[in-house]
N, C-alpha and C positions, 0 to 999 in steps of 0.2 A: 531544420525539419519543418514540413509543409503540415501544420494541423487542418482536418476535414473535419466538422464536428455535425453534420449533417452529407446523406444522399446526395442534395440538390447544391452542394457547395463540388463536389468532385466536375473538375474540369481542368483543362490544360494539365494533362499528367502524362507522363512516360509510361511505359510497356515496363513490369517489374516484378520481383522476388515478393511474394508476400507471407507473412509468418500472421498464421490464425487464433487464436482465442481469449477469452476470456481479460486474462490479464492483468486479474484485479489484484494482487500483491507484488506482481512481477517481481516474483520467486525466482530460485536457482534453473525450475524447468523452463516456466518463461523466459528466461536469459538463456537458456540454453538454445529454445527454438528462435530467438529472434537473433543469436550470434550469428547462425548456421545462416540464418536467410539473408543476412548483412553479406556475409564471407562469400554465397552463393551469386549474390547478383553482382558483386564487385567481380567476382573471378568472369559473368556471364555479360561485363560491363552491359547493366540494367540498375533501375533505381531499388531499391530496396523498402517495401512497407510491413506497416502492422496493421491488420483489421483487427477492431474490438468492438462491445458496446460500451456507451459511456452510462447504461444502468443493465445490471444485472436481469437478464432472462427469468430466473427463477420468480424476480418480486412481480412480472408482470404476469405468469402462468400461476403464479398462487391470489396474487390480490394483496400481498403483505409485503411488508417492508422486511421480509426473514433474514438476509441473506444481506451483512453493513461489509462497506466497505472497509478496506485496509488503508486503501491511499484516497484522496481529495485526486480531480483528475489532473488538477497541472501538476503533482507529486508524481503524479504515471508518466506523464508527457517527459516531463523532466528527464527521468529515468529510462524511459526509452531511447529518447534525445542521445543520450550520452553514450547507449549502443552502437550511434551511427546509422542510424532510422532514418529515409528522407523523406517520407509520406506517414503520418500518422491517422489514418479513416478510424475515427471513436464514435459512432454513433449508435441514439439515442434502440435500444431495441422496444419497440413498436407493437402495434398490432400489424399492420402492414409487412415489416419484418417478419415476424409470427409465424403470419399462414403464408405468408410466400410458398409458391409450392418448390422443390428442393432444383429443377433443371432451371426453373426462372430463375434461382438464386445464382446459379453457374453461369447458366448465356448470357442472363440480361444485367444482372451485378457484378459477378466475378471477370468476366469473361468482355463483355462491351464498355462497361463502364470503369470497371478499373485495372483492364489492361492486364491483365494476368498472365505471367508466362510460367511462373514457379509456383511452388507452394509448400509452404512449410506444416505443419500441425500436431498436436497429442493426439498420443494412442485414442481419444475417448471424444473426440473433435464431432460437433452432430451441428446442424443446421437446416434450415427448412420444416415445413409444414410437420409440427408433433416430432419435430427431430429426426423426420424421416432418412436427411441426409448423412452421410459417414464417412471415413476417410477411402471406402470401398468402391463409392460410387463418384468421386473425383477421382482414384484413377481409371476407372473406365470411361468420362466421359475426359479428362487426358487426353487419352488416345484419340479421341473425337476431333476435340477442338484445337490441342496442340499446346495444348500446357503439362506441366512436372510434377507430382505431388512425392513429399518426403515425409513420413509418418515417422513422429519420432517414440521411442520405447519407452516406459514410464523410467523418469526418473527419480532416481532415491538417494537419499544419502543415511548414511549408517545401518541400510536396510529397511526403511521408513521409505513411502513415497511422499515426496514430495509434492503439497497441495494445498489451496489454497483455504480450504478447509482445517485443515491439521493445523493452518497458522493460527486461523481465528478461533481457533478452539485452545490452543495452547497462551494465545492474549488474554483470553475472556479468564484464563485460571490463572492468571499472574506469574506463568512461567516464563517471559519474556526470554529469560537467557539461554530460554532454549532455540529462539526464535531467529538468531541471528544463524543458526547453522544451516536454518532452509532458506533463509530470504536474503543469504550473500551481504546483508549489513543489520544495522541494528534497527529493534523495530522503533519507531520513533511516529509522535504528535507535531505539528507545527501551527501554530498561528499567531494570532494577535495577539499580544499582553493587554489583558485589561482588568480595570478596576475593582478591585476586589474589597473585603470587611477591612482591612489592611491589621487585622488583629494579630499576623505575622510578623511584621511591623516593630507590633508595639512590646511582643515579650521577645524580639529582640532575633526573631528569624525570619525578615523578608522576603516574599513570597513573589514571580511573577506569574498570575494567573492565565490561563488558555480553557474557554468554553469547551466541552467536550460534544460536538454534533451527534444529535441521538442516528444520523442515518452511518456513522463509522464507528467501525469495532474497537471498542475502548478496552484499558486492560482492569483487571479486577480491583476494586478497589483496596487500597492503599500502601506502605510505602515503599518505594524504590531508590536505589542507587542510581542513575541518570548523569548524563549528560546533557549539556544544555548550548546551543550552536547559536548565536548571534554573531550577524556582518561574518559570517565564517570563521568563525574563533568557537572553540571547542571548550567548554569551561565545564569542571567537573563541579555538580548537585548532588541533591537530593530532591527526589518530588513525592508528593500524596497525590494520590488521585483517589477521587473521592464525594463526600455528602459533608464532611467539617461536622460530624455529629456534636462533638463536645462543643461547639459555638452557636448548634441553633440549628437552623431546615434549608439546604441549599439546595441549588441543582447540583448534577456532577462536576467538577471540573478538574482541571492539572494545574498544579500550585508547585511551582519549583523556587528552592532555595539553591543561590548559586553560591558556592564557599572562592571569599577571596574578593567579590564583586561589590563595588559600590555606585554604577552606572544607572539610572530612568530608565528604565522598558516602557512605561506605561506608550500603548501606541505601538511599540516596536513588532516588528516581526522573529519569533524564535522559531526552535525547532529544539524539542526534548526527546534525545534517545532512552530508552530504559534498557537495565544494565542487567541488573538482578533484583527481587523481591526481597526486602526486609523483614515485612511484617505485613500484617493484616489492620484495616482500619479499622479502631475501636473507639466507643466512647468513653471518655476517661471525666471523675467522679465534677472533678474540676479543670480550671484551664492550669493552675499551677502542678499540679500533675501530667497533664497533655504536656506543659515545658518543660518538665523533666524527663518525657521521654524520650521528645524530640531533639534534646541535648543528648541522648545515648542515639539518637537512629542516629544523627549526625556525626558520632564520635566513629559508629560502624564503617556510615561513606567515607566518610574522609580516608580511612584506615584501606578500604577496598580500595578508594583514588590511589591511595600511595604507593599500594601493592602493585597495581596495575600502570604506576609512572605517569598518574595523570597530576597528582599533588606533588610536592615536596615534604619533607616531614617540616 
């Protein structure tokens, strides 16, 4: 897959299917529109892309950082990738973008520069100047210039639509395990393991640590059942995410206990799925209290890993 991460990079590209928006959880509806446009341009032998922005619209028409992300963008890319995407256009949305007025954004973006013959997109799909543009007035100008537009119907599951909203409101309240039934897997953190108080460590529950970026949707604070994925190996945790009140003033971060594991992360690159919500972060009177509870959250994951065939007893 051909990533564009700028306008002025799009060149030497093919005549192709392109599935429209946002993107930013690529949830069950986004896999829906970017399947359709894969399967489209393969049947219409053409290349098959995704336009998106690689920053949310919203934070540049409010001035605030409202609206965090789900995924880091090579987590997106990734996940597109593996749809069968051969052009990925993520760029950055602009002032320029902005006020674009909506036929500029057709003839001289859509239309000249990235070769559009298809079009995929949500019922709720807008672009150009104040939003003016809608999925209404691509198919009238269609018929103009000689391209296809497919508007697809809101999609839901269990009667719930599906959104990328609902997800980050359902992270933010520590519901995670409801999260995997809009967003097709589990919701999951990835980064670097780094150095932490190592007071995990020392009463005998080692921790790999992961900073939590204040610009991406974190889940509420504290603790969960998890999975924990290094070099591709799926090992069943426990994590806090969290402040570590009973130890003192920290930023947030994800601290995962891996059961079974005696390997160095420090440096390493993980990825922490969250399963389901234990409990609530609290400050406990002492730290020998904290280890006794965390000896019962531990005794719960384990008991959930084994249920679910990820432990042994």
């Amino acid at each position: 897959m051909r990533i564009f991460k700028s306008l002025d990079e799009i060149e030497d590209i093919e005549p192709s299917v392109i599935a429209f928006g946002n993107f930013d959880g690529v949830h069950l509806g986004h896999q829906e529109i970017i399947k359709k446009s894969v399967q489209s341009a393969a049947v219409s032998n053409l290349k098959s892309s995704v336009f998106t922005f690689s920053t949310h619209p919203k934070n540049l028409i409010t001035g605030k950082n409202t609206v965090k992300n789900i995924l880091y963008p090579e987590e997106k890319a990734a996940i597109i990738e593996k749809l069968g995407v051969d052009y990925f256009f993520s760029i950055p949305f602009d002032e320029e973008i902005m006020n674009m007025d909506p036929m500029d954004f057709i003839d001289n973006l859509l239309v000249a520069r990235l070769k559009m013959k298809e079009a995929y997109c949500g019922f709720n799909f807008r672009f150009g100047h104040k939003g003016k543009g809608n999925p209404q007035l691509l198919i009238k100008e269609g018929e103009r210039c000689g391209f296809g537009l497919h508007v697809l119907a809101p999609y839901k599951v269990e009667g719930n639509l599906v959104s990328s909203s609902l997800i980050r409101k359902l992270i933010a309240e520590g519901q995670v395990d409801e999260c995997a039934k809009y967003l097709g897997r589990y919701y999951s953190i990835g980064g670097e393991v780094q150095v932490g108080n190592r007071i995990g460590r020392t009463i005998g529950f080692p921790t790999s640590n992961i900073h939590v970026d204040e610009t991406m949707v974190s889940p509420a604070n504290g603790v969960y059942v998890t999975n924990c994925i290094y070099n591709g190996v799926r090992y069943p945790s426990i994590t806090n995410a969290g402040v570590k009140p009973t130890i003192g003033h920290y930023g947030k971060n994800v601290e995962t206990h891996i059961f079974n594991f005696d390997k160095e992360l420090y440096g390493k690159t993980i990825r922490v799925e969250f399963l389901k919500k234990i409990r609530d972060e609290v400050k406990f009177h002492d730290v020998d209290a904290l280890k006794e509870q965390i000896r019962k959250d531990c005794i719960y994951a384990r008991e959930y890993h084994i249920l679910q065939g990820g432990l042994k007893k």
